[in-house]
ROTORMI-247025 format. One record per residue: x, y, z of N, C-alpha, C in turn. Coordinates in steps of 0.001 Angstrom, whole numbers, plus 500000, padded with zeros to 6 digits. Example, Ala and Ser with C-alpha at 12.3 -4.5 7.8 and 13.67 -1.06 7.14 Angstrom:
[atom [513190, 494310, 507800], [512300, 495500, 507800], [513200, 496700, 507800]];
[atom [512850, 497750, 507080], [513670, 498940, 507140], [512900, 500030, 507870]];
***
This chain:
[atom [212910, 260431, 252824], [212701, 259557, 253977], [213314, 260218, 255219]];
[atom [212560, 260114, 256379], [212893, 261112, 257507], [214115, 260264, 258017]];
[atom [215071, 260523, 259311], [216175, 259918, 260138], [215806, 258743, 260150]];
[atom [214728, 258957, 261062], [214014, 257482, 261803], [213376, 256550, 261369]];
[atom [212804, 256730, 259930], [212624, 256017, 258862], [214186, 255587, 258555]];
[atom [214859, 256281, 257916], [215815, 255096, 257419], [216560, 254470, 258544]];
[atom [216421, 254994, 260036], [217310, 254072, 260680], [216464, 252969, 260936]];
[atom [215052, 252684, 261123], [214413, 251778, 261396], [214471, 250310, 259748]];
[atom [214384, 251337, 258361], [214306, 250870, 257754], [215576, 249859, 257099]];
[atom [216791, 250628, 257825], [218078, 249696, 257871], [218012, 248723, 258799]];
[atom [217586, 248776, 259782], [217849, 247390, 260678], [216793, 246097, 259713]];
[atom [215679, 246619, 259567], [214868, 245755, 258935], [215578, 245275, 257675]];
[atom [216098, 245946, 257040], [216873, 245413, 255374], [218452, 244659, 256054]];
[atom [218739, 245176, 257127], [220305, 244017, 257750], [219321, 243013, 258265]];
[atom [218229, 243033, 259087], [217844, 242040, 259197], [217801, 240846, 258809]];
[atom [217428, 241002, 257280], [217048, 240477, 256523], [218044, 239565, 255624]];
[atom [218751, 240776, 255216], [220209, 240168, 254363], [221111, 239532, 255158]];
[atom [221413, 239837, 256790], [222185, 239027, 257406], [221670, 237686, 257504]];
[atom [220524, 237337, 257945], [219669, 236386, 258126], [220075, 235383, 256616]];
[atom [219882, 236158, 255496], [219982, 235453, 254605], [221300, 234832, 253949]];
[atom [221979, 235891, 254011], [223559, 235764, 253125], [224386, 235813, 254260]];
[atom [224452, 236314, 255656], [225740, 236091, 256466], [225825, 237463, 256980]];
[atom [226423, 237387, 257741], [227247, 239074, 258166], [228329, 239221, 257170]];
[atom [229198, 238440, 256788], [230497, 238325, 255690], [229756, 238496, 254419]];
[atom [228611, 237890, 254067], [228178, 238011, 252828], [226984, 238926, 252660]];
[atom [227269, 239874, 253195], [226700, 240964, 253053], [227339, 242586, 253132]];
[atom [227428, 242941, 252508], [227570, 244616, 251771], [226935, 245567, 252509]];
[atom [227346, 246712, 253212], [227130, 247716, 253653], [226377, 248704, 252123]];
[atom [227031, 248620, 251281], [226187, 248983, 250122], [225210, 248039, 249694]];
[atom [225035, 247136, 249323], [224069, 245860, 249651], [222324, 246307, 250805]];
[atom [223233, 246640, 252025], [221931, 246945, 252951], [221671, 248792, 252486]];
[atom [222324, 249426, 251753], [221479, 250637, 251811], [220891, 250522, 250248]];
[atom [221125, 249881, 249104], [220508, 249436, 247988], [218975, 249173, 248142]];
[atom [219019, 248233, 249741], [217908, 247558, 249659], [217236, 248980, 250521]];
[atom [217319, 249294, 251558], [216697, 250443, 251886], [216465, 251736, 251021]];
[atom [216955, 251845, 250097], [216588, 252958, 249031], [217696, 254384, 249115]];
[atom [218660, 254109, 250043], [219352, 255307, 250644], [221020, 255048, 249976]];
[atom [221690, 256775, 250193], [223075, 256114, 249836], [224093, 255540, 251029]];
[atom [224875, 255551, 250497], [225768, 254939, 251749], [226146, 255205, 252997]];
[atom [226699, 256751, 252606], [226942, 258029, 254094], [225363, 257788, 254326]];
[atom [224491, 257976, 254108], [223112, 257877, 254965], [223361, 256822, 255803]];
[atom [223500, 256080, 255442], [223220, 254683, 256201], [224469, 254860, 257516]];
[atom [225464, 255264, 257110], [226831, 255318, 258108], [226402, 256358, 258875]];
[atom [225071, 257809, 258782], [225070, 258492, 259355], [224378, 257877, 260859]];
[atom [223325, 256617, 260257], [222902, 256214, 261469], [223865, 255314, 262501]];
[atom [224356, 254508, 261782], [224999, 253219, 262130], [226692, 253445, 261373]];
[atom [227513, 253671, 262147], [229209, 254057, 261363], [229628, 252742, 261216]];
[atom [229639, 251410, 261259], [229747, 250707, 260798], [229004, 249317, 261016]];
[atom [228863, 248409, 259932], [228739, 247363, 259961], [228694, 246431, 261217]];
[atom [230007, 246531, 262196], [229874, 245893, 263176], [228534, 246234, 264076]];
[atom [228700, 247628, 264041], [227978, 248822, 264303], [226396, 248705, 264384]];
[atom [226104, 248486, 263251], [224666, 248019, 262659], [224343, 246309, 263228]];
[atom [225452, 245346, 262941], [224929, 244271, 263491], [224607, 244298, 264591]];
[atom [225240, 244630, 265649], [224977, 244423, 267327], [223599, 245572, 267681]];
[atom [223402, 246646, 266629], [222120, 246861, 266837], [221005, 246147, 266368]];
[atom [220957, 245025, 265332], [220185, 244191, 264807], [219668, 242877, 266026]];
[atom [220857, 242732, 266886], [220988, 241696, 267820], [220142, 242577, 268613]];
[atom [220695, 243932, 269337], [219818, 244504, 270203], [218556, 244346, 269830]];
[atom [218119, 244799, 268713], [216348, 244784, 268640], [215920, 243749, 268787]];
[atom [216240, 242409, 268025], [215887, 240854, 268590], [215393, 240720, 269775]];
[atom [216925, 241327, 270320], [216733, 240274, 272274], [215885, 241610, 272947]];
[atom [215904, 242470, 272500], [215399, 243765, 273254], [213819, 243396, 273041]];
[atom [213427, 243442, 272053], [211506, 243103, 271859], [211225, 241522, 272674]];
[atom [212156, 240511, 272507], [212024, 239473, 273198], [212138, 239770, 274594]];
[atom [212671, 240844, 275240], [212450, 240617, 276919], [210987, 241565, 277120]];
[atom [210564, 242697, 275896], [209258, 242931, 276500], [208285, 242140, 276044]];
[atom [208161, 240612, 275587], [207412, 239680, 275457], [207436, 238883, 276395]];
[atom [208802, 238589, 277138], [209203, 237489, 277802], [207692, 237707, 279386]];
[atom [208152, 238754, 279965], [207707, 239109, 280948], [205831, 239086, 281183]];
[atom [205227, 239733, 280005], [204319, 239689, 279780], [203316, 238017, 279650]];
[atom [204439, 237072, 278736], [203726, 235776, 278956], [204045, 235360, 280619]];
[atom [204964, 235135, 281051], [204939, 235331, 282538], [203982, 235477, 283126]];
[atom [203474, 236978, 283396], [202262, 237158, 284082], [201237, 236712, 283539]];
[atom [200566, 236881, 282363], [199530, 236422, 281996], [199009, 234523, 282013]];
[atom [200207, 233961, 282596], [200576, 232214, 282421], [199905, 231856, 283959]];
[atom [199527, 231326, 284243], [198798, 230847, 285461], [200041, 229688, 286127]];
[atom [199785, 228589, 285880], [200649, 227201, 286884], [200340, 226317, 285970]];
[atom [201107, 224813, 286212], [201454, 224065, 285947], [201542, 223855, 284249]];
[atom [200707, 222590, 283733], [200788, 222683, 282480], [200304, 223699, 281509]];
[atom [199117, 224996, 281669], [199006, 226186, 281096], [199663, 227351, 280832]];
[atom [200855, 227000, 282335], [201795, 227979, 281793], [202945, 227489, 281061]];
[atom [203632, 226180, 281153], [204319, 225211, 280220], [203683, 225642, 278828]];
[atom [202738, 225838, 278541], [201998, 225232, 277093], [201768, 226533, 276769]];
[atom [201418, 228106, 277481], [202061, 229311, 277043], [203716, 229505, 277185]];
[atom [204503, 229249, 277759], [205501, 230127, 277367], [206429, 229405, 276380]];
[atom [205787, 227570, 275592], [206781, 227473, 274755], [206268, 228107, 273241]];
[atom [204712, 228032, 273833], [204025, 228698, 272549], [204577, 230168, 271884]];
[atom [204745, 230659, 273172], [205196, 231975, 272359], [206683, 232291, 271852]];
[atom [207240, 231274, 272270], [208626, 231126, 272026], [208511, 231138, 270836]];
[atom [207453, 229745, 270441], [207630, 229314, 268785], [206702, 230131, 268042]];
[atom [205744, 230990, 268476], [205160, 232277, 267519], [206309, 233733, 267443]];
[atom [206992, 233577, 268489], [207877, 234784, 268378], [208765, 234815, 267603]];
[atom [209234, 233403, 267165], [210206, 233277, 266030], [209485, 233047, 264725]];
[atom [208584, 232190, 264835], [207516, 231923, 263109], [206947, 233051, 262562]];
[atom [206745, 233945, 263648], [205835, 235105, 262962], [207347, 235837, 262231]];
[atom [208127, 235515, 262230], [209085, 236560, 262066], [210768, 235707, 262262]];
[atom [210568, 234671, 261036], [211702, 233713, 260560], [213166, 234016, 260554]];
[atom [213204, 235141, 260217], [214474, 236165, 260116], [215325, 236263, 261230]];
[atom [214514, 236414, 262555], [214770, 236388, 264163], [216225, 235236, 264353]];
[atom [215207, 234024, 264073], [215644, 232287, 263437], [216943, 232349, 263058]];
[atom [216794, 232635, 261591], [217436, 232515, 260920], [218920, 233535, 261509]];
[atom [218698, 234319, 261672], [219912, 235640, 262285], [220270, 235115, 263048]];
[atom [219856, 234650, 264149], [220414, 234043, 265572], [220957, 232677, 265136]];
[atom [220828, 231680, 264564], [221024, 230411, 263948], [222482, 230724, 263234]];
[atom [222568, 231592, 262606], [224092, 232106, 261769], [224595, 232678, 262825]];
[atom [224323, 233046, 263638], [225549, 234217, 264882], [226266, 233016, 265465]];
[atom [225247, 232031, 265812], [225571, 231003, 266712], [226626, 229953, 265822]];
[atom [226412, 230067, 264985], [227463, 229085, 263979], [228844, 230090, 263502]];
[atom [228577, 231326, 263330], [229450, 231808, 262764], [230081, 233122, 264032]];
[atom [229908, 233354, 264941], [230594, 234223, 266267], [229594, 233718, 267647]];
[atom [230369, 232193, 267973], [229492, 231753, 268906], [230057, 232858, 270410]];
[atom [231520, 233154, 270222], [231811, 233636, 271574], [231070, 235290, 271652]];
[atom [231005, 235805, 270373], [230055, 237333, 270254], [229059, 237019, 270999]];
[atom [228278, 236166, 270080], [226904, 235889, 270466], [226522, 235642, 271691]];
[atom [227625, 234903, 272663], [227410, 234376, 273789], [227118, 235827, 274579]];
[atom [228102, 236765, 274599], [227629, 238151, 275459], [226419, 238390, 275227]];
[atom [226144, 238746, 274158], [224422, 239136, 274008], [223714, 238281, 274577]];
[atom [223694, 236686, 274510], [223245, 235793, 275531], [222440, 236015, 276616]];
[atom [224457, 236242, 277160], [224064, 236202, 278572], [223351, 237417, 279045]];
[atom [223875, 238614, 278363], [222457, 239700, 279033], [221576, 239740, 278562]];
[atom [220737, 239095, 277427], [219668, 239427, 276966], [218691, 237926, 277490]];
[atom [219115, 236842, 277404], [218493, 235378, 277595], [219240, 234607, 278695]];
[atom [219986, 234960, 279055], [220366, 234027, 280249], [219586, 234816, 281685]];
[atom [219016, 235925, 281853], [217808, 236205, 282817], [216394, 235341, 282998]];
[atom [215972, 235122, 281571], [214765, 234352, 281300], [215192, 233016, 281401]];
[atom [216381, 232621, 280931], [215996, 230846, 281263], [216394, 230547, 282599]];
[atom [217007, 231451, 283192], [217442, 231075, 284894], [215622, 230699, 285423]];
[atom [214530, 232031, 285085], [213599, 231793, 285578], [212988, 230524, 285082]];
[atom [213052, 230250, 283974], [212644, 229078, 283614], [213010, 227667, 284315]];
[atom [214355, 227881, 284116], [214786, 226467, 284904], [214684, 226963, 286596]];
[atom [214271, 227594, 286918], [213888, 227490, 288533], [212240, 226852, 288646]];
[atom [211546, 227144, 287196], [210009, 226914, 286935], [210151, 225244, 287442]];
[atom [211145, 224802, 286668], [211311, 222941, 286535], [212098, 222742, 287719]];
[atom [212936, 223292, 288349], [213266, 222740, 289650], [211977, 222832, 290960]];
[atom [211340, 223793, 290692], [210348, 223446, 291506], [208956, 222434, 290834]];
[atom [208896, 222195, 289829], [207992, 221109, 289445], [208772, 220121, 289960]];
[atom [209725, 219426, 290005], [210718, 218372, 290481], [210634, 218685, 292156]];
[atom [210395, 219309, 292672], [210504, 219152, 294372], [209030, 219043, 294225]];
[atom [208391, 219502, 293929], [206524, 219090, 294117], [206161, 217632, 292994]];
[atom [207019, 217319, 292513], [206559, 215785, 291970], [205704, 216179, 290393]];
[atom [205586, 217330, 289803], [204789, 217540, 288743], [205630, 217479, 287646]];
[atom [207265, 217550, 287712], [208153, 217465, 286582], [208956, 216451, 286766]];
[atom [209156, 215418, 285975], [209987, 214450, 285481], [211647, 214994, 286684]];
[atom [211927, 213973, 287323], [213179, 214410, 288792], [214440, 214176, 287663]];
[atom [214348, 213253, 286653], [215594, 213081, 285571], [216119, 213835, 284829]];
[atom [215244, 214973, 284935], [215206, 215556, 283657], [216621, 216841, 284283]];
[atom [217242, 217097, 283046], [218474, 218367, 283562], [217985, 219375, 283039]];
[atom [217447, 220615, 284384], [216814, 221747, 283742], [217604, 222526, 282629]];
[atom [218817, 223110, 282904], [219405, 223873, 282118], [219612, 222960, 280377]];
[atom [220040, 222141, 280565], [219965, 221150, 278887], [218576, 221338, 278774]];
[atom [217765, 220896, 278982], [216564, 220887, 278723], [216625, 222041, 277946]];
[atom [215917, 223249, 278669], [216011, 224431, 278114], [216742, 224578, 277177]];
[atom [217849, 225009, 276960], [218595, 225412, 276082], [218119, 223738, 274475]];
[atom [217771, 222457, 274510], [217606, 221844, 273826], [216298, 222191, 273357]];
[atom [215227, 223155, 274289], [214240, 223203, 273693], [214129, 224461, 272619]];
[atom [215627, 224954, 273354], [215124, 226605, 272271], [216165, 226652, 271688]];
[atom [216989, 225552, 271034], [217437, 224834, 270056], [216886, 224147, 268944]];
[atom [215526, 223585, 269376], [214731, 222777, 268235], [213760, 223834, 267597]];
[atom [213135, 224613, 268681], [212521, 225776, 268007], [213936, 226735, 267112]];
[atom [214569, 227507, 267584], [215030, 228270, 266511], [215554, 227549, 265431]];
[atom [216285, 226327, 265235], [216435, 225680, 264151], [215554, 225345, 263497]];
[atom [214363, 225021, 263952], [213315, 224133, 263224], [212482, 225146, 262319]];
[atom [212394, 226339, 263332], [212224, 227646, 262352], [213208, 228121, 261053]];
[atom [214352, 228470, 261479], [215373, 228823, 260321], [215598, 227923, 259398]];
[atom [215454, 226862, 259682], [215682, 225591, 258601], [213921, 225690, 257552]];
[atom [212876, 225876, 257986], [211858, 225464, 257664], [211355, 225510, 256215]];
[atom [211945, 226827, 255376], [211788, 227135, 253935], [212633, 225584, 252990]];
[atom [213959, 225598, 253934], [214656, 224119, 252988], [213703, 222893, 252927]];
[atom [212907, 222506, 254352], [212465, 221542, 254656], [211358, 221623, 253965]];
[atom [210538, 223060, 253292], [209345, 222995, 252967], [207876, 222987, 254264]];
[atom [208052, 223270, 255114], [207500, 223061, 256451], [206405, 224446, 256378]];
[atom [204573, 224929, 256290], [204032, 225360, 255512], [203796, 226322, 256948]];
[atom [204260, 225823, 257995], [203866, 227051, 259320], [204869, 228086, 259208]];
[atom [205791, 228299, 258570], [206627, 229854, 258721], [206009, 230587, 257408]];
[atom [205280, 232096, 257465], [204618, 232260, 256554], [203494, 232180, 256334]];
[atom [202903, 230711, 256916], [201586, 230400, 256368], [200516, 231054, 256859]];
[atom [199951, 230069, 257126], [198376, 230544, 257592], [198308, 230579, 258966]];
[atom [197270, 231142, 259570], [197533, 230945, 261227], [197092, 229635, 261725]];
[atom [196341, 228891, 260690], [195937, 226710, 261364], [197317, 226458, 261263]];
[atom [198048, 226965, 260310], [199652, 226489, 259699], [200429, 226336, 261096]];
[atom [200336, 227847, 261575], [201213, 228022, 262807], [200543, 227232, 263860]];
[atom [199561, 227236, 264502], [198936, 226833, 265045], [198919, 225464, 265372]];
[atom [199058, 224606, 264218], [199418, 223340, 264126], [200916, 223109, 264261]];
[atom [201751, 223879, 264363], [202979, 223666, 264932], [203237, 224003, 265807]];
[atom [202746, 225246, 266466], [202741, 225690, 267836], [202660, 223975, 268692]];
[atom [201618, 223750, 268267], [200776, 222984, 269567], [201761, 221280, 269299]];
[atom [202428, 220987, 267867], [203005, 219893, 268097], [204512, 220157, 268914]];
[atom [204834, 221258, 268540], [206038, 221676, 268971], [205942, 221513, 271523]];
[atom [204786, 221948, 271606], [204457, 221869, 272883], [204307, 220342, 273093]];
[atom [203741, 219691, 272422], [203563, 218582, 272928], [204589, 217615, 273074]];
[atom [205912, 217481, 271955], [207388, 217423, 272390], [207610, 217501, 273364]];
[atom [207851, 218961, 273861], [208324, 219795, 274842], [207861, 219580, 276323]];
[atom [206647, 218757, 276344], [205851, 218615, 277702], [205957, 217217, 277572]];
[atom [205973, 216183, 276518], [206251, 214812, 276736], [207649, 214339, 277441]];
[atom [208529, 215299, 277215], [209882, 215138, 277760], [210189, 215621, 278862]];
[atom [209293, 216671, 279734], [209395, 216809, 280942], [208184, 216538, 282034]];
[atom [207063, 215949, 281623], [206335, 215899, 282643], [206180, 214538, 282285]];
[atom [205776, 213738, 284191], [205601, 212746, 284580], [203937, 212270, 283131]];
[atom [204141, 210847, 283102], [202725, 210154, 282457], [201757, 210791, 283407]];
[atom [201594, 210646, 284684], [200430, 210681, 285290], [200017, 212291, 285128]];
[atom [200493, 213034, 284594], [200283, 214555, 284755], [200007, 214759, 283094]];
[atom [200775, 213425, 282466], [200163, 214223, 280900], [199107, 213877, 280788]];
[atom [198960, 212457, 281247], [196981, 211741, 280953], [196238, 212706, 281959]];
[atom [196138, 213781, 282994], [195426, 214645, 283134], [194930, 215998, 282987]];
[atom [196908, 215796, 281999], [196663, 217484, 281344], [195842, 217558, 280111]];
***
């Protein structure tokens, strides 16, 4: 297996095992077992554990800001772009549960770690976001009650939990089929837009 194979193929196997068993309950021999390599291999890419996690975090938030931007532009106004950018929120994590699940344990188990990565990787995107809802609220198209920053952060709270939790719950959109996802995408939006936009804007959206 070439360098770049096993360094790619280690983040994907920490991915995985952190997601599943913990950062604590997981083995540096453990993640090169599962990659097929010995140990010094694995330390040749990544010298330690800590090492390897915060590059696992990097790839997360790193592929999430060249998604972020892209739904952005491609999102037009009002409720079409509401109804793309929570969509892809909740395909960016379903297609790929692990995301979920990894971030869901950081946050329970090194909330003040996690918070740095946060703030440079996701606290850029929801500033834009909640400037999206302060200006629906000065033009009358978003609910004036509503608190942008809670908001946000409650909405991408129910998505990543609702994802990482979903195998316990039995819930057939992580995995499934694409009607599977699809049908959660779109209930998950409709939440999400019942709680911030005025009645008169949902009976015309």
């Amino acid at each position: 297996m070439q360098d770049q194979d096993v360094a790619t193929a280690t983040l994907d196997a920490a991915t995985k095992l952190f997601a599943s068993n913990g950062y604590d309950g997981t083995s540096l021999q453990a993640i090169a077992d599962s990659v097929g390599v010995r140990k010094p291999s694995l330390l040749y890419h990544y010298a330690s554990k800590d090492e390897l996690r915060l590059a696992v975090l990097r790839r997360v938030f790193e592929h999430w800001n060249e998604v972020f931007p892209r739904i952005l532009q491609a999102a037009t106004s009002g409720n079409d772009r509401f109804d793309g950018l929570v969509g892809e929120v909740v395909r960016f994590f379903a297609e790929e549960p692990n995301r979920a699940r990894l971030i869901l344990r950081e946050m329970l188990d090194r909330p003040s770690q996690l918070g740095v990565q946060m703030g440079q990787y996701v606290a850029p995107w929801v500033a834009i976001v909640t400037d999206y809802i302060r200006g629906g609220q000065e033009h009358g198209t978003v609910r004036r009650d509503v608190d942008p920053e809670a908001y946000v952060l409650h909405v991408i709270h129910m998505i990543v939990s609702g994802i990482a939790t979903a195998n316990v719950l039995g819930a057939p959109h992580v995995n499934g089929t694409p009607g599977d996802l699809d049908r959660h995408v779109r209930e998950t939006v409709r939440i999400a837009r019942a709680a911030i936009f005025p009645d008169e804007i949902l009976s015309n959206g």
